[in-house]
ZAMI-302561 format. One record per residue (C-alpha): residue in one letter; chain; residue number from 1; y, z, x. Coordinates in Angstrom, 2 decimals, always signed. Layout:
// residues N
@rest:A; kette:A; nr:NUM; v:Y; w:Z; u:X .
...
END
This chain:
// residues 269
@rest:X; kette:A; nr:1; v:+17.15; w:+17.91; u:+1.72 .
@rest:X; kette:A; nr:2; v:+18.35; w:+15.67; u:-0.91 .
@rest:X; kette:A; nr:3; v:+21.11; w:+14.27; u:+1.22 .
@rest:X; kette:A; nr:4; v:+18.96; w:+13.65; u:+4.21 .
@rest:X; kette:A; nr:5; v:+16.72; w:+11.53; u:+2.02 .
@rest:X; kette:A; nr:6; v:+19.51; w:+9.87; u:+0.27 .
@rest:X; kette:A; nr:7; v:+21.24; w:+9.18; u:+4.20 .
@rest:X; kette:A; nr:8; v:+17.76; w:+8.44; u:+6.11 .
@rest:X; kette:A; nr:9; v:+15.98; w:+6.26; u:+3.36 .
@rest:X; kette:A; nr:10; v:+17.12; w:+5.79; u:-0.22 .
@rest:X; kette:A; nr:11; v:+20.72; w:+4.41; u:+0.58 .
@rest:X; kette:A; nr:12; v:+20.04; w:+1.84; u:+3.50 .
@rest:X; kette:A; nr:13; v:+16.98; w:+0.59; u:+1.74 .
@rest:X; kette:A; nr:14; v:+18.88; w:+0.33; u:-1.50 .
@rest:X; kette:A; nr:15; v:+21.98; w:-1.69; u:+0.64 .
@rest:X; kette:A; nr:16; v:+19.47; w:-3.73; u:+2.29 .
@rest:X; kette:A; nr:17; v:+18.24; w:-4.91; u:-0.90 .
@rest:X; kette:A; nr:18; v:+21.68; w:-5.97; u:-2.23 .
@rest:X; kette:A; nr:19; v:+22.59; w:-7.54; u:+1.06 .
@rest:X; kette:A; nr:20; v:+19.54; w:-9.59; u:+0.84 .
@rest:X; kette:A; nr:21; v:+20.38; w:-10.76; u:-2.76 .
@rest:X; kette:A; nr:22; v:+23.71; w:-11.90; u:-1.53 .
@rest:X; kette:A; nr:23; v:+22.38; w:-13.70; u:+1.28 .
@rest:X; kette:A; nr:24; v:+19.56; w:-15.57; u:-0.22 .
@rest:X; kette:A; nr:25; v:+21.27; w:-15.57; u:-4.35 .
@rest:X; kette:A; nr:26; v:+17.84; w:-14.32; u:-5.15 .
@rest:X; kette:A; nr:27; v:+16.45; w:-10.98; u:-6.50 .
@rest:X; kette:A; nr:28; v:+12.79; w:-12.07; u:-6.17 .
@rest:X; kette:A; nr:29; v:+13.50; w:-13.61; u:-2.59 .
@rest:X; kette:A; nr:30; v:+15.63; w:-10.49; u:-1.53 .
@rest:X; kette:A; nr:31; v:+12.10; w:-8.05; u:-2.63 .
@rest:X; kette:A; nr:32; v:+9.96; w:-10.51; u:-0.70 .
@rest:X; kette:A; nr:33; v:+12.38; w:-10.33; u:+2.66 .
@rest:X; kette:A; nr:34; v:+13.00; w:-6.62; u:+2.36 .
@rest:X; kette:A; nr:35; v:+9.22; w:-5.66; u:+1.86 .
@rest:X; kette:A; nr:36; v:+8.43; w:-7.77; u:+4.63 .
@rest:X; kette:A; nr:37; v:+10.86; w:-6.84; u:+7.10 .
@rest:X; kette:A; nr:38; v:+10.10; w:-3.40; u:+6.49 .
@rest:X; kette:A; nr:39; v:+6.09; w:-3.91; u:+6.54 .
@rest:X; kette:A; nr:40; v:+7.30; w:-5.38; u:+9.77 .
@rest:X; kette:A; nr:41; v:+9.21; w:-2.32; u:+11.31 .
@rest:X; kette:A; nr:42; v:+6.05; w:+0.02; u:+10.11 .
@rest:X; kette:A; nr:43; v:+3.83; w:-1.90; u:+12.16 .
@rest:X; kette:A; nr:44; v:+3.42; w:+0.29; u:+14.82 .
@rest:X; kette:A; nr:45; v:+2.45; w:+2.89; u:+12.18 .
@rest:X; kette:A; nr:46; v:-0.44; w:+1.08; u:+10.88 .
@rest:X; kette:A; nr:47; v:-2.41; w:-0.55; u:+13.64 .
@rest:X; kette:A; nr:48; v:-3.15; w:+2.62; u:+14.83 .
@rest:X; kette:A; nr:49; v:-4.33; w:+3.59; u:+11.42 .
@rest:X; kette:A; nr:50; v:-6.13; w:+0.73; u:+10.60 .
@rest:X; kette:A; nr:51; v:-7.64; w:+0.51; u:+14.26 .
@rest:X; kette:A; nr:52; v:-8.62; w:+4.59; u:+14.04 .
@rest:X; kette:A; nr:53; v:-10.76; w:+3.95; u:+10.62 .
@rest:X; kette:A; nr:54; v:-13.00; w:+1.09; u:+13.00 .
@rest:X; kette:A; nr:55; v:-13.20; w:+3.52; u:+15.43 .
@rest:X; kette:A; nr:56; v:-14.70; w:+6.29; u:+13.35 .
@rest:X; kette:A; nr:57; v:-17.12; w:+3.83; u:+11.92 .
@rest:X; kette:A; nr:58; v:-18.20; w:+2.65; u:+15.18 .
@rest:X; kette:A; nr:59; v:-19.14; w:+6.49; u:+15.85 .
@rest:X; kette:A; nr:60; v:-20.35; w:+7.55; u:+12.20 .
@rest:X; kette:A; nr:61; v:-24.49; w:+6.91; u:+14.23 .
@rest:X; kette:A; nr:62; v:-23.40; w:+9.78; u:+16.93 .
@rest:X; kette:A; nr:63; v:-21.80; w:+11.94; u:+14.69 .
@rest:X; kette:A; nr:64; v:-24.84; w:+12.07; u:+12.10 .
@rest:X; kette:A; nr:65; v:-26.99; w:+12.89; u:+15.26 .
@rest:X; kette:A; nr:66; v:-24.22; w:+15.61; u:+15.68 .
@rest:X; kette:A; nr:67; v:-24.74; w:+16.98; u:+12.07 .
@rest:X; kette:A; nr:68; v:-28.45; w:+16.48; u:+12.05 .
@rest:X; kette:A; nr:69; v:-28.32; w:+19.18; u:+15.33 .
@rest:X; kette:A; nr:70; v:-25.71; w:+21.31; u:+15.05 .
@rest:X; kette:A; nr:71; v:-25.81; w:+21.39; u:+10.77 .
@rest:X; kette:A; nr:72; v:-26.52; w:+25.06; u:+10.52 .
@rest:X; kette:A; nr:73; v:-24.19; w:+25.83; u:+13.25 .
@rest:X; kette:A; nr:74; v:-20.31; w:+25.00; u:+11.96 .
@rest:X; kette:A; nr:75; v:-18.95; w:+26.19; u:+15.05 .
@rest:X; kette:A; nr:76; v:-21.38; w:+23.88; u:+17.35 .
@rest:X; kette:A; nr:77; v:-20.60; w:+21.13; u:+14.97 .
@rest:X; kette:A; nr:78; v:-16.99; w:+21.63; u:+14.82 .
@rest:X; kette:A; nr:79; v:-17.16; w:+22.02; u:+18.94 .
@rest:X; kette:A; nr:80; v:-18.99; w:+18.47; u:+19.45 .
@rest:X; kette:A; nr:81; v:-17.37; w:+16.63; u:+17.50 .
@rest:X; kette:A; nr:82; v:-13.91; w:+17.18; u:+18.98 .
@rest:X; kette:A; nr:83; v:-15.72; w:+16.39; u:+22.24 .
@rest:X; kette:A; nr:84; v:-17.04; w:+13.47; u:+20.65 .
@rest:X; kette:A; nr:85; v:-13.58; w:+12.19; u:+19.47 .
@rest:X; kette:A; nr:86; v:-11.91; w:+13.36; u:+22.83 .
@rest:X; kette:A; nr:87; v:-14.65; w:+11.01; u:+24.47 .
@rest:X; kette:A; nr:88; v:-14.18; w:+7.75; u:+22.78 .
@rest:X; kette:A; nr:89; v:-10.21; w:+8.59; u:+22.21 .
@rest:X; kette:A; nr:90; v:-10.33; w:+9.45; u:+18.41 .
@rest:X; kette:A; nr:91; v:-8.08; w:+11.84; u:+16.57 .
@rest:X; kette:A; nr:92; v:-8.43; w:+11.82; u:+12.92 .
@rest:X; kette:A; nr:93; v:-5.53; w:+13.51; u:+12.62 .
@rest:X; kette:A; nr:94; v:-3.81; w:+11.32; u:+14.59 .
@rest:X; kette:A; nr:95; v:-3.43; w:+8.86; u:+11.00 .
@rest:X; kette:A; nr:96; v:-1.73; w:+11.55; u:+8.83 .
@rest:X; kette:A; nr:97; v:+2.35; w:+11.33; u:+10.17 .
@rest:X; kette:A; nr:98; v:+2.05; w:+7.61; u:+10.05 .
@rest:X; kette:A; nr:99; v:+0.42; w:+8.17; u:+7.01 .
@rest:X; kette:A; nr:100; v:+3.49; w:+10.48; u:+5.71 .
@rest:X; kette:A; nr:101; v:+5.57; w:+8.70; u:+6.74 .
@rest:X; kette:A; nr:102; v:+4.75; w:+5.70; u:+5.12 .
@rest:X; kette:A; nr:103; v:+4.64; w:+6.83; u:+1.98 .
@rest:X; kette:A; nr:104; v:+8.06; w:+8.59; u:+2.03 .
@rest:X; kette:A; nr:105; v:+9.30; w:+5.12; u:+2.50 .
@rest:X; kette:A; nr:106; v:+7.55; w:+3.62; u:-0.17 .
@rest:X; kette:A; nr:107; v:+8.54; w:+6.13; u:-2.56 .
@rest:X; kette:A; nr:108; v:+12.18; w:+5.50; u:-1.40 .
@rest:X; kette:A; nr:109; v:+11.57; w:+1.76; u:-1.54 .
@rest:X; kette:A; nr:110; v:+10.62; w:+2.13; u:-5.16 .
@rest:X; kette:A; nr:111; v:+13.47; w:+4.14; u:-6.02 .
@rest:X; kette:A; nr:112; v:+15.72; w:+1.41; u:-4.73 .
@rest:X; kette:A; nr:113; v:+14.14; w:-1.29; u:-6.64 .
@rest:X; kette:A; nr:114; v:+14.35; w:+0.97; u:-9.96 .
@rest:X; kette:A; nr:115; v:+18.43; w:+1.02; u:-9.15 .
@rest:X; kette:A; nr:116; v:+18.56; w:-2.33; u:-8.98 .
@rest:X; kette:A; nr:117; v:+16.44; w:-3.15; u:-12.11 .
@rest:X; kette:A; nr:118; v:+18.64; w:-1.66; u:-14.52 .
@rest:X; kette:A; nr:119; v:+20.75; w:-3.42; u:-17.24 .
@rest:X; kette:A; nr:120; v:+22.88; w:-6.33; u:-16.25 .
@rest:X; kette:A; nr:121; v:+26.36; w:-5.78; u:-16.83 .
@rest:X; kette:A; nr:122; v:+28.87; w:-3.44; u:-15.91 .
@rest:X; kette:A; nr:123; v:+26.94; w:-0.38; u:-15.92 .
@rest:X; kette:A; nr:124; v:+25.06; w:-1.58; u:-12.77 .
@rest:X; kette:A; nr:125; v:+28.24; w:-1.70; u:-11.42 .
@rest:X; kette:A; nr:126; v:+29.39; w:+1.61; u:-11.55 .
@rest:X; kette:A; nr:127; v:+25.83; w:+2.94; u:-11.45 .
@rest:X; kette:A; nr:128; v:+25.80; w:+0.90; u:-7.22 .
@rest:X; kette:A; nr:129; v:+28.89; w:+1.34; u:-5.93 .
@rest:X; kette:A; nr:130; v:+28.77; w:+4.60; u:-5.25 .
@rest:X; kette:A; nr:131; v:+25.74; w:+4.11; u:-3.40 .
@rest:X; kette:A; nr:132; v:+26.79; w:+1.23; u:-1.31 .
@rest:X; kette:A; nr:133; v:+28.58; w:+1.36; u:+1.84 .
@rest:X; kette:A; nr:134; v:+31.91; w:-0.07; u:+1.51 .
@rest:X; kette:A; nr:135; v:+31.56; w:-3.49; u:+2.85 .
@rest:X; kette:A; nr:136; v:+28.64; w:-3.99; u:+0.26 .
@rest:X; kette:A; nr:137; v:+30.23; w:-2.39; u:-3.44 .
@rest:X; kette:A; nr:138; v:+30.09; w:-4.83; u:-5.86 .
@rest:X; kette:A; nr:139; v:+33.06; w:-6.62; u:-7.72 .
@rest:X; kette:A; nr:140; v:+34.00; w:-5.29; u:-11.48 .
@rest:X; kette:A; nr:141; v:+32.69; w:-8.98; u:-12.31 .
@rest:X; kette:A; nr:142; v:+29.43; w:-8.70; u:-10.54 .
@rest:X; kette:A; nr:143; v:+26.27; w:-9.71; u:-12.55 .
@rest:X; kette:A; nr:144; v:+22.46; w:-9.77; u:-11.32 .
@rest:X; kette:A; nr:145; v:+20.13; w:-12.06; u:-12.05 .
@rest:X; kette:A; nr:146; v:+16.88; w:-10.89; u:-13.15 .
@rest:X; kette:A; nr:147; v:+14.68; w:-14.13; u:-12.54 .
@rest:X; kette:A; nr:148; v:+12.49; w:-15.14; u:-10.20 .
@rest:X; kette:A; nr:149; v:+10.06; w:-18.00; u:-11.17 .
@rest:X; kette:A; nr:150; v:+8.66; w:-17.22; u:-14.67 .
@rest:X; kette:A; nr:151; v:+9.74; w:-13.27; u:-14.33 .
@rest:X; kette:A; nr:152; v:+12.30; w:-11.35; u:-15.88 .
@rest:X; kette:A; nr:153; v:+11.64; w:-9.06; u:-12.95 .
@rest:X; kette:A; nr:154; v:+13.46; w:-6.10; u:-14.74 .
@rest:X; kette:A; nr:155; v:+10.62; w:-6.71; u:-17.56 .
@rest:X; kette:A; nr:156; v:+6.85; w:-6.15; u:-16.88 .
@rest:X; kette:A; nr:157; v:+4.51; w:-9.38; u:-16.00 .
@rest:X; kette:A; nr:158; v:+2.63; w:-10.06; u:-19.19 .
@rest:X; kette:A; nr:159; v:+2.78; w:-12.34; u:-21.66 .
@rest:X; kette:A; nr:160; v:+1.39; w:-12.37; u:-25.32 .
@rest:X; kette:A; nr:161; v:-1.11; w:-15.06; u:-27.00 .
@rest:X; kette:A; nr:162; v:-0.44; w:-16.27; u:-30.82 .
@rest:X; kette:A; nr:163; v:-3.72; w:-14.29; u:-32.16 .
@rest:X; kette:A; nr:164; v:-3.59; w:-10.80; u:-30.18 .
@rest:X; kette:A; nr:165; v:-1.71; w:-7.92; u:-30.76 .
@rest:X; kette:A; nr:166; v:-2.02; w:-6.74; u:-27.10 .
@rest:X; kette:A; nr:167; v:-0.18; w:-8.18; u:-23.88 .
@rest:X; kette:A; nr:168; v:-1.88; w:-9.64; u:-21.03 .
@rest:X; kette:A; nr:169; v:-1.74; w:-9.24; u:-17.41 .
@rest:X; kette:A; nr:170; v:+0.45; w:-12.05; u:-16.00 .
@rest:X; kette:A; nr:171; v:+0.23; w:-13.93; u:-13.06 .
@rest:X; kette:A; nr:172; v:+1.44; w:-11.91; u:-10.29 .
@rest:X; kette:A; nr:173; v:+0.03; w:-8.46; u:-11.87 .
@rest:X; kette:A; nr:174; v:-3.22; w:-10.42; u:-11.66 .
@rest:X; kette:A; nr:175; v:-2.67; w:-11.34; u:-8.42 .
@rest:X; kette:A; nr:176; v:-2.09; w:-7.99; u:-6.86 .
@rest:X; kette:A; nr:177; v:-4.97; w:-6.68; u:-8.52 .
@rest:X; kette:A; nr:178; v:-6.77; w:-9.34; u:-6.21 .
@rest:X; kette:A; nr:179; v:-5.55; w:-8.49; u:-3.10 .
@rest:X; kette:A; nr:180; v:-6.15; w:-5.21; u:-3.73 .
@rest:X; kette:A; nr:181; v:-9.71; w:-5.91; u:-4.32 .
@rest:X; kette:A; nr:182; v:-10.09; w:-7.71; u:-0.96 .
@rest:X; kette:A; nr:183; v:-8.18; w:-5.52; u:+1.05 .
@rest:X; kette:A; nr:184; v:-10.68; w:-2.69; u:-0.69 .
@rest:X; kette:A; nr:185; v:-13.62; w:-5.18; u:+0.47 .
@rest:X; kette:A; nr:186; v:-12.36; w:-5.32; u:+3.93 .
@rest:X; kette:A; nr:187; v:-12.30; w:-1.20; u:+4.20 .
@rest:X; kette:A; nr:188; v:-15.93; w:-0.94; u:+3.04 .
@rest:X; kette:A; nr:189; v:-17.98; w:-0.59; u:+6.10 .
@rest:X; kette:A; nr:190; v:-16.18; w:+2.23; u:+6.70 .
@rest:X; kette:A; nr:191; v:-16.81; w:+3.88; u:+3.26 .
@rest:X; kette:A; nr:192; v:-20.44; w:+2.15; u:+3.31 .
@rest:X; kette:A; nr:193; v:-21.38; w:+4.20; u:+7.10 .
@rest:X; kette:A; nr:194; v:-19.72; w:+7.40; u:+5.80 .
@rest:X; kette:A; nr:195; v:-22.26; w:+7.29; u:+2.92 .
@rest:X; kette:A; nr:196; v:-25.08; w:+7.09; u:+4.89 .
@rest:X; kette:A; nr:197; v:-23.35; w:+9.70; u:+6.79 .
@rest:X; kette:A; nr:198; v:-23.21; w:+11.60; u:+4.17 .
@rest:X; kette:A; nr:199; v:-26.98; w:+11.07; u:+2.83 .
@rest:X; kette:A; nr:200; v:-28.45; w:+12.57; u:+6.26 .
@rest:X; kette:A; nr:201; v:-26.31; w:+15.66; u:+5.72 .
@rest:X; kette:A; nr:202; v:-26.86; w:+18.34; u:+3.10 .
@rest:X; kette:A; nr:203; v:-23.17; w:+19.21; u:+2.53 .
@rest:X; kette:A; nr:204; v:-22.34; w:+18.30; u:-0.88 .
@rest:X; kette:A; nr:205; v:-18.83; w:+18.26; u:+0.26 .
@rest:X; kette:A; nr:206; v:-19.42; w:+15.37; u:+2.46 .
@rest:X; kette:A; nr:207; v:-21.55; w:+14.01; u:-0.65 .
@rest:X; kette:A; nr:208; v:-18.33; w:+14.31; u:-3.05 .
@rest:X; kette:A; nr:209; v:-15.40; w:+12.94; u:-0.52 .
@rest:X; kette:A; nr:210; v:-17.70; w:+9.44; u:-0.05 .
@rest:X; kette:A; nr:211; v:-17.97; w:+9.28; u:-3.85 .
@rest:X; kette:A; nr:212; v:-14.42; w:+9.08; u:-4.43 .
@rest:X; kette:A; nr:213; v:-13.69; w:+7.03; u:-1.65 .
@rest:X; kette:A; nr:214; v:-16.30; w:+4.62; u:-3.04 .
@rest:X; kette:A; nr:215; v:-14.98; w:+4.80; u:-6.42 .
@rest:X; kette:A; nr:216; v:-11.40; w:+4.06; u:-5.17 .
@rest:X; kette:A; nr:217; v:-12.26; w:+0.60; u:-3.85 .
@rest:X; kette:A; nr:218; v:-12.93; w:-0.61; u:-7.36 .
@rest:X; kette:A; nr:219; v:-10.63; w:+1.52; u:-9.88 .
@rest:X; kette:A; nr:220; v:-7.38; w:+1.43; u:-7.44 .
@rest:X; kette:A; nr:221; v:-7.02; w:-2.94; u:-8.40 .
@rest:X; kette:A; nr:222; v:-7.93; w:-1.56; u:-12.30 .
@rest:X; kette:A; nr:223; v:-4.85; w:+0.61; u:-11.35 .
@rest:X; kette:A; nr:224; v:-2.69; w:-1.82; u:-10.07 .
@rest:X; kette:A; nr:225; v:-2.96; w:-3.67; u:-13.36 .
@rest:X; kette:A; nr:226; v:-2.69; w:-0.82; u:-15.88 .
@rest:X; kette:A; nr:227; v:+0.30; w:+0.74; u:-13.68 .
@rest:X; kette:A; nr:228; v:+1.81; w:-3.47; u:-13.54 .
@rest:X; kette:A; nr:229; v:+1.46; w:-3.03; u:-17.12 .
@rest:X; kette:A; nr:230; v:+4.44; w:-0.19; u:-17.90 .
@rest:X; kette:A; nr:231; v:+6.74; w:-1.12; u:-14.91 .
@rest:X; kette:A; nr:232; v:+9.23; w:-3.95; u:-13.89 .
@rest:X; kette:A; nr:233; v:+7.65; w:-7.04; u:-12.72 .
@rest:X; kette:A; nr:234; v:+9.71; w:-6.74; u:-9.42 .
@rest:X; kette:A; nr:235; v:+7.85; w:-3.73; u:-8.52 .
@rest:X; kette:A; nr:236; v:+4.89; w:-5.95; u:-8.98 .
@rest:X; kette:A; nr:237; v:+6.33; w:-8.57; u:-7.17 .
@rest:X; kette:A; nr:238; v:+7.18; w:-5.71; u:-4.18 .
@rest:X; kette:A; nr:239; v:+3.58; w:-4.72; u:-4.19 .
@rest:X; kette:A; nr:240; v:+2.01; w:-8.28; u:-3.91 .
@rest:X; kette:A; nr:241; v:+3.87; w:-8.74; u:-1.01 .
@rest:X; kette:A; nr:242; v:+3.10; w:-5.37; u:+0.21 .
@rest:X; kette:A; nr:243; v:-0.55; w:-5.67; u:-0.34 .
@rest:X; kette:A; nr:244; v:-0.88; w:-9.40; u:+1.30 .
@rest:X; kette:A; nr:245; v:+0.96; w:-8.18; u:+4.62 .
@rest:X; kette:A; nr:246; v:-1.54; w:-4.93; u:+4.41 .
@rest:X; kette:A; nr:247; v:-4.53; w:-7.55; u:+4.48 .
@rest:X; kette:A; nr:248; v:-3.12; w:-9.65; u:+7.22 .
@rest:X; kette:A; nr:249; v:-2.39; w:-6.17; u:+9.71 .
@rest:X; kette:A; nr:250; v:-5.94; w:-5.18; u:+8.46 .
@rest:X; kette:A; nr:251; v:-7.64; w:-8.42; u:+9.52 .
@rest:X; kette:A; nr:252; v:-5.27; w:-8.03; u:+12.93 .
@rest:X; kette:A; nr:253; v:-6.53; w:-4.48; u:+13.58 .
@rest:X; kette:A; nr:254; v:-10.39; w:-4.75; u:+12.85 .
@rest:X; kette:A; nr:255; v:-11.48; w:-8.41; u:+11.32 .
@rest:X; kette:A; nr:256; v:-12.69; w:-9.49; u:+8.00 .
@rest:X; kette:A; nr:257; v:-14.82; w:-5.56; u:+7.79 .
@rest:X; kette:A; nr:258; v:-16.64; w:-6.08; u:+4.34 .
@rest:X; kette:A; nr:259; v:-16.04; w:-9.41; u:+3.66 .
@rest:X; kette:A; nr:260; v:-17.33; w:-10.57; u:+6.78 .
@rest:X; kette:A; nr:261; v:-21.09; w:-12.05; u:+5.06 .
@rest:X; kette:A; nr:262; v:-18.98; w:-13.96; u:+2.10 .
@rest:X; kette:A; nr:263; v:-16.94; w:-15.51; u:+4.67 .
@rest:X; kette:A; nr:264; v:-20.64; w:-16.34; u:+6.72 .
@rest:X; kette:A; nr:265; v:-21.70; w:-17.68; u:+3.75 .
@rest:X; kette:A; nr:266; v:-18.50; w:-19.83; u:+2.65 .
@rest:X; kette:A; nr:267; v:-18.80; w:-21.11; u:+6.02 .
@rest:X; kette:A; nr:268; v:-22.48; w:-22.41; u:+6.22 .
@rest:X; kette:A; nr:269; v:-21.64; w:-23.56; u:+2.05 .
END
């Protein structure tokens, strides 16, 4: 199993990544390119996705009507609402390999970048080659450089003022946080018409799945800075990029969603 992940995923990310440093001299440039060209190839993956979660908001009115007459009947319920999906050409589970799948890569993707953000010197060397194909190993002399911008992307993005005792987020952390929070924004109709979904029906189970969901939109960018806070800035860096291209395929695959009224208002302002 090991070998399949290392000869699927792990190893041509990982040789991507140093082929794109020694095209562009870069580390920071050769995370952007990589992350993009991969959000890129995963595209047909996520429209679908992204498309599938309008679609079930568009029918969350029809299936409360389903729940409201067929709620002391599971089987009934169960029954419709296939029929209901099969009608208006919804499978829920039709997200979950594209789901999967994504995340293996993103895992794998992570991996990579950990590789790569080790100690300068020789001991990246030896720690590479081995995982490189043979046109890409590395020379004995070979020596990475670490910054992009302000970064030290092998260090976290924070920074220190003269009177606290306590780091800060930095620029980029901060930034990702704020993507996250819009792309979080755009996704809440969807969370918004399962809870009133959810309030017509007496299963607390439906009850307890909206409340996480709804508490996800706000503690996943607290997340993103707390997690920025213990890892590499280049992760960071990967995950800015990786959060911006998520916006623009979720603006592509169902509009603005949630922050449809601020951009009404910031339009008539």
């Amino acid at each position: 199993m090991l070998e399949l992940w290392n000869l699927l995923l792990f190893h041509p990310l990982i040789n991507s990544l140093i082929a794109l440093f020694r095209l562009t001299g870069s580390l920071g440039w050769a995370i952007i390119l990589l992350t993009v060209i991969l959000r890129l190839v995963m595209t047909p993956l996520v429209l679908p996705s992204l498309r599938l979660g309008k679609k079930m908001q568009e029918l969350a009115p029809d299936l409360s009507k389903l729940k409201q007459e067929f709620g002391n009947d599971k089987q009934k319920l169960v029954a419709a609402q296939a029929e209901l999906y099969k009608k208006h050409g919804a499978n829920p589970a039709a997200g979950c390999l594209p789901q999967v799948i994504q995340l293996l890569v993103l895992i794998a993707l992570f991996n990579a970048f950990n590789s790569v953000l080790k100690p300068n010197g020789a001991d990246l060397v030896s720690h590479l080659n081995p995982i490189l194909y043979s046109f890409n190993r590395l020379s004995s002399d070979f020596r990475l450089s670490t910054r992009f911008l302000y970064l030290d992307l092998a260090k976290p993005d924070t920074f220190r003022l003269p009177n606290l005792s306590f780091p800060l987020p930095g620029l980029f952390l901060l930034l990702s946080a704020a993507i996250q929070l819009i792309s979080s924004k755009m996704m809440a109709p969807v969370v918004s018409a399962e809870q009133k979904l959810a309030k017509k029906t007496p299963s607390s189970s439906d009850d307890a799945m909206v409340e996480v969901q709804q508490q996800m939109l706000y503690l996943f960018p607290l997340m993103t800075i707390f997690i920025g806070f213990q890892f590499p800035s280049g992760l960071v860096l990967y995950w800015l990029v990786f959060s911006v291209a998520s916006v623009f395929q979720q603006y592509y695959a169902a509009g603005w969603g949630g922050l449809a009224p601020v951009i009404q208002k910031l339009k008539k302002s």
